[in-house]
C-alpha positions as CSV (number, residue, x, y, z in Angstrom):
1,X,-70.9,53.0,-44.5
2,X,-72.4,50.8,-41.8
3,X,-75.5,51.8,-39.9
4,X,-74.0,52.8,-36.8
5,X,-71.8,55.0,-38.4
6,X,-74.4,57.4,-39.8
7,X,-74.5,60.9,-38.4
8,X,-78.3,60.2,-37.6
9,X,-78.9,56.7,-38.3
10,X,-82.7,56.9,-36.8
11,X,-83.9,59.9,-38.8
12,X,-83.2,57.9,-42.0
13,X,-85.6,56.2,-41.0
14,X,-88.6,58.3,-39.6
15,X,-88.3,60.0,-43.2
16,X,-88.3,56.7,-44.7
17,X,-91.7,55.5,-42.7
18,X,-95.4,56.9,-44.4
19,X,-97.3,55.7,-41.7
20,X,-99.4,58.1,-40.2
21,X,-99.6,60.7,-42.9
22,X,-103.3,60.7,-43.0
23,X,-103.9,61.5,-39.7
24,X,-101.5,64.6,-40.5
25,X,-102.8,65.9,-43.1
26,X,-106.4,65.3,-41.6
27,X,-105.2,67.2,-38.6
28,X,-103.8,70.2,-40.7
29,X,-106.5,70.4,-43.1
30,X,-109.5,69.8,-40.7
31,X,-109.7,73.0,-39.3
32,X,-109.9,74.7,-42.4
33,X,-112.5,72.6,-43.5
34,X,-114.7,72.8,-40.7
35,X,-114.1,76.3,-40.6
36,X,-115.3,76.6,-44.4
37,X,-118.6,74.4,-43.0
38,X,-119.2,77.0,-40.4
39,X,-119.3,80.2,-43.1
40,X,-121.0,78.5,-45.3
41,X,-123.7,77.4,-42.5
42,X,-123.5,80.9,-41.3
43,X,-124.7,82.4,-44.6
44,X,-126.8,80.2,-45.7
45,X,-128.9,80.8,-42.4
46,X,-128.5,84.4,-43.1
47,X,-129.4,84.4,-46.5
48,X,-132.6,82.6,-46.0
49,X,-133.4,85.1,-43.0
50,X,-133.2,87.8,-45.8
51,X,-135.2,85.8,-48.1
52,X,-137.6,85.3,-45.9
53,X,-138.3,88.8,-45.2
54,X,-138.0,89.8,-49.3
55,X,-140.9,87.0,-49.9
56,X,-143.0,88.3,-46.4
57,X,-142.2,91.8,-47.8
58,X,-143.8,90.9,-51.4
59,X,-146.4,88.6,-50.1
60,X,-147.5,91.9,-47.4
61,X,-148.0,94.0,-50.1
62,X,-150.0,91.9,-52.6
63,X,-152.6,91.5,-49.3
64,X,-152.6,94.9,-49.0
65,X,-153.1,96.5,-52.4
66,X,-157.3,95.8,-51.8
67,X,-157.2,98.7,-48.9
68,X,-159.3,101.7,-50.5
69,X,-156.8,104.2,-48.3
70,X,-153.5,104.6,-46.3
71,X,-155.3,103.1,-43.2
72,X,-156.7,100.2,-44.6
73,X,-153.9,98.8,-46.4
74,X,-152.1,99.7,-43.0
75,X,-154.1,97.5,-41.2
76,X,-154.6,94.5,-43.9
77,X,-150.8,94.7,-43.4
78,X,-150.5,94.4,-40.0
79,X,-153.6,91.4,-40.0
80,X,-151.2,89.7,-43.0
81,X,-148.3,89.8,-41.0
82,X,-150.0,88.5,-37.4
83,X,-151.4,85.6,-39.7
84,X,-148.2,84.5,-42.2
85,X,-145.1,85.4,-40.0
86,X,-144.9,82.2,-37.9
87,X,-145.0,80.4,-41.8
88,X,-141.1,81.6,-42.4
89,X,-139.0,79.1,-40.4
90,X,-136.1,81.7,-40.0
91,X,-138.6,84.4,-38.5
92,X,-139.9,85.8,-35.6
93,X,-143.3,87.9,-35.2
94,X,-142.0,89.5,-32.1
95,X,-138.6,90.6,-34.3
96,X,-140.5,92.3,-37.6
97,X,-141.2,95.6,-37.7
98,X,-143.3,97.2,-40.9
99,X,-144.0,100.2,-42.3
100,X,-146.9,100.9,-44.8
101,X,-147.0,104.4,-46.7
102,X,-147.8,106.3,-49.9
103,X,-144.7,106.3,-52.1
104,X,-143.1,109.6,-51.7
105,X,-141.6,109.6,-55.0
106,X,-144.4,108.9,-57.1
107,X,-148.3,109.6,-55.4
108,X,-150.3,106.7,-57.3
109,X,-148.1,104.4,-55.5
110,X,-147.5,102.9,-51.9
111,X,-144.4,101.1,-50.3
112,X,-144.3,99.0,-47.8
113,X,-141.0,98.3,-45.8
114,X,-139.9,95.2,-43.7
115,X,-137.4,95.6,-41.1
116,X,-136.3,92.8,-39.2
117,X,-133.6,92.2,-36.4
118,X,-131.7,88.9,-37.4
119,X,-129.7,89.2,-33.9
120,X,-131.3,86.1,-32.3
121,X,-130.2,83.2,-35.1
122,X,-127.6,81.3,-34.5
123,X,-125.5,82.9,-36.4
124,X,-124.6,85.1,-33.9
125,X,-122.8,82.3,-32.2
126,X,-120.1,82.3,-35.1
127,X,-120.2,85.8,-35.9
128,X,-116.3,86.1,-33.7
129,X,-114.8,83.8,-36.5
130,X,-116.6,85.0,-39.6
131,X,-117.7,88.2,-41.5
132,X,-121.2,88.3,-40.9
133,X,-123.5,90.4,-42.3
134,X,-125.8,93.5,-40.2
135,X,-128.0,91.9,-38.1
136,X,-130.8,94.2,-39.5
137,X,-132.7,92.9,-42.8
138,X,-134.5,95.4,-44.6
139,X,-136.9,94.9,-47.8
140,X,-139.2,97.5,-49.8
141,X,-141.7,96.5,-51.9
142,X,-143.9,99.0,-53.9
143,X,-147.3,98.9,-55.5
144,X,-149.3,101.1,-57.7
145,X,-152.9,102.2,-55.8
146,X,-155.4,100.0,-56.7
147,X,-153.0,97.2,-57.9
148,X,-152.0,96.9,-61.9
């Protein structure tokens, strides 16, 4: 049959022609990639947030296992935390609130508890698109009295 006399003689082709497939599939598939970027940006911010606090958390308590009494280690605490905060990229002094007390499950030992608002990273930017976890990061650490 002769070319003109095909039902749709230019549609054979536009299916026949390859060019511009790449930018195609690039503009399908880009979104979901960037998107993947994005989470996985978004959580590794957060996670390193929550490390950060764990490790201040650990490293707090260590410092204050030398205090004699409750107020002592409170305080050796506190001092730690004025001194070592603004060493955690992620954290903020003004954003960490602690807690230093005798364990109430067991006497001979005392806790000390981290809590820290993660509102202000940037995280909160993409937190519309993705899942994100609570803004609030809390670590416990215990120690016995008078260290080992």
């Amino acid at each position: 049959m002769p070319p003109a006399l095909l039902p749709f003689p230019p549609l054979t082709g536009f299916l026949a022609d390859r060019r511009g497939v790449s930018a195609i599939e690039f503009a399908i598939l880009s979104p979901v990639f960037i998107g993947l970027l994005f989470g996985i940006v978004t959580f590794g911010i957060h996670f390193g947030a929550a490390n950060s606090v764990q490790q201040l958390c650990g490293d707090t308590t260590r410092a204050s296992v030398a205090g004699v009494n409750e107020e002592e280690r409170i305080s050796i605490a506190e001092a730690f935390i004025e001194a070592n905060a603004q060493k955690y990229i992620l954290l903020r002094r003004e954003n960490i609130s602690i807690e230093v007390a005798d364990s109430p499950d067991a006497p001979q030992q005392f806790d000390v508890r981290i809590v820290y608002d993660a509102s202000h990273l940037p995280t909160i930017i993409w937190a519309q698109m993705f899942d994100r976890p609570s803004p609030t990061i809390r670590s416990v650490a215990t120690v016995r009295h008078g260290g080992f």
